[in-house]
N, C-alpha and C positions, 0 to 999 in steps of 0.2 A: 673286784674282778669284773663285773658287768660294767663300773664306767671303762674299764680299760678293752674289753671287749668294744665298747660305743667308738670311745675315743680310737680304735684300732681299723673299725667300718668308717668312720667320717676322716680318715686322713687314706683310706685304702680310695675310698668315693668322692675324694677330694682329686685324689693322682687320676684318676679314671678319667674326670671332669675336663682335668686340666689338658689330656692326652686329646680331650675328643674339641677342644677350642683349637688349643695348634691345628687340628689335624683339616677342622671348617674352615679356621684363619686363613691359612697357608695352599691349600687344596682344594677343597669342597665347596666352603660358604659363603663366598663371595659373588657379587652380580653386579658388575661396572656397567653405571648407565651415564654416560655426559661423563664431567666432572665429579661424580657421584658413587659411591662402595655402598650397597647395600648389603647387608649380613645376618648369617642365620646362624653367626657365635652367641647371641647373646640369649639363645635356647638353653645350651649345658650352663649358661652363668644365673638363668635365671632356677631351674633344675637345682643346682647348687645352694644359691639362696636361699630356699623352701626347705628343702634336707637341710641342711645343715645353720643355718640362718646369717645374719647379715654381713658377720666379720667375714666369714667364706666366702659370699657373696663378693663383698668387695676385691675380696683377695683371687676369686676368679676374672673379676673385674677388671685388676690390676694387670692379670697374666694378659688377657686381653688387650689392654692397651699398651703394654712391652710389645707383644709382635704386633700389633700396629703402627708403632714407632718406628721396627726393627724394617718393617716395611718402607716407612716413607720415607725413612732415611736409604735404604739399598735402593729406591723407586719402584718395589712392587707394587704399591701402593696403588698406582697412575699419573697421570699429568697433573690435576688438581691437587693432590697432597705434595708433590714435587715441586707445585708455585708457592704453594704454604709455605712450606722448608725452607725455602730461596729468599721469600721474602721476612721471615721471624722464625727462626729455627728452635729458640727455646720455648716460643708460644705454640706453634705445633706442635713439639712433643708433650707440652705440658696439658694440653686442649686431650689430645691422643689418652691418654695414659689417665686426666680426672675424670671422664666423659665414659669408660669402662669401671671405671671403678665406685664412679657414684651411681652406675644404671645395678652395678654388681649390689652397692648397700641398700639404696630404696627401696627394688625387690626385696631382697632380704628382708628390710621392716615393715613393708608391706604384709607380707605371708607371714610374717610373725605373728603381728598385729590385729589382723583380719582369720586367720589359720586358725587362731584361739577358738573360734565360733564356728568355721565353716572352712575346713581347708581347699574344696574348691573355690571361694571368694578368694584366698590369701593367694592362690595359684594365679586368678583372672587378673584381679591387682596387679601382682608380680608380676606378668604377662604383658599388662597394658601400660603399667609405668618405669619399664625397664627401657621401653627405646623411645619413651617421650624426655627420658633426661638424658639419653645418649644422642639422641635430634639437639633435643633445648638447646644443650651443654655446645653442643657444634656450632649450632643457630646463633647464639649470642657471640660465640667468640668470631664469628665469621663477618656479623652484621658488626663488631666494635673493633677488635684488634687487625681482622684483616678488610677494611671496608674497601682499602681501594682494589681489592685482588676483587668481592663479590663484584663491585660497578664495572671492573675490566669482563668478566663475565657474563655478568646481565647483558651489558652492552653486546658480545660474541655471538649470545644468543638471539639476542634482537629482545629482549624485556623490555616493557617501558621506564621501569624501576628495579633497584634491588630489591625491594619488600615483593613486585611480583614474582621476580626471580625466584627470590626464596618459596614463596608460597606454590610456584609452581613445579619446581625443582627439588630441593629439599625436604619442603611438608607433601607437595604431592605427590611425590614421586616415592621419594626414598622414605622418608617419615610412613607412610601409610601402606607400603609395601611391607617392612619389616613390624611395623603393628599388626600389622595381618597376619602376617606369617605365624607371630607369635601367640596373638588369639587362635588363629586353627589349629595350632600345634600343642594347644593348652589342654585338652583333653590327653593329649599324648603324653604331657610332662605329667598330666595326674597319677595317669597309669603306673609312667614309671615311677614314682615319689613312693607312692602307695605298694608296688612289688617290693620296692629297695627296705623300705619302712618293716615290711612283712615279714622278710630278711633277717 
């Protein structure tokens, strides 16, 4: 009776999770800077991760990169995810869709892993390596599959190279914007882990 009580709270706080990404996705959480989407989805995916641990994680991950798909493909997206699609449309959804879903699991094994000892460690973790593999995952596929879209860019910009571009666009812009976010917000995600948990 009590796994199915658990199993009955972690699919209730699953739906909940899942409501409040759409609702950042689509609405709230987004902050277009350049060519650039910064986002404050990957707060309830990281929240998720920690409650419920990594397969959730991934699987709000996942929800996560469907409506960013759902995006680039309609053009909500911006002009930037619109030159993706244009120029390798199975690689931007595919980039879209692992990029959410691997920031969803390594949280998750993060706060697993680390949680055991100190569940504010397993939160900070979770926190800090959830949009270093949501950057990475973008970074790599951007520097390799789309290189000549980054040098059309760098160049727009007036960069002297793509690696400055990136580093100053990507990692310092967007990368350490939503690492922030989600380090301040970590105290926050505790609180609620901890009410829910109490629950």
């Amino acid at each position: 009776m009590q796994n199915v009580s658990s199993k009955t709270k972690q699919l209730t706080g699953t739906a909940v999770l899942i409501a409040i990404i759409i609702l950042l996705q689509t609405m709230l959480g987004s902050i277009q800077i350049g060519p650039f989407t910064i986002t404050l989805t990957l707060v309830p995916i990281i929240i998720g991760a920690v409650l419920y641990g990594p397969l959730t994680g991934a699987f709000l991950g996942l929800v996560f990169g469907v409506i960013v798909s759902i995006q680039v493909v309609t053009g909500a997206a911006g002009a930037g995810s619109t030159m993706m699609l244009e120029m390798n449309p199975v690689a931007t959804i595919t980039v879209c869709i692992v990029k959410g879903l691997a920031a969803g699991l390594v949280a998750g094994l993060a706060a697993a892993a680390a949680g055991k000892k100190n569940m504010w460690l397993g939160i900070l973790l979770a926190a800090i390596l959830a949009p270093i593999v949501n950057t990475g995952i973008f970074t790599v596929a951007l520097v390799t599959i789309f290189g000549p879209l980054a040098k059309q860019w760098a160049e727009a910009a007036g960069s002297a190279s793509v690696a400055s571009y990136i580093l100053a666009g990507i990692i310092g812009v967007n990368f350490v914007v939503e690492l922030a976010a989600d380090v301040i917000l970590a105290p926050i995600i505790m609180r609620i882990v901890c009410a829910i948990r109490e629950n």
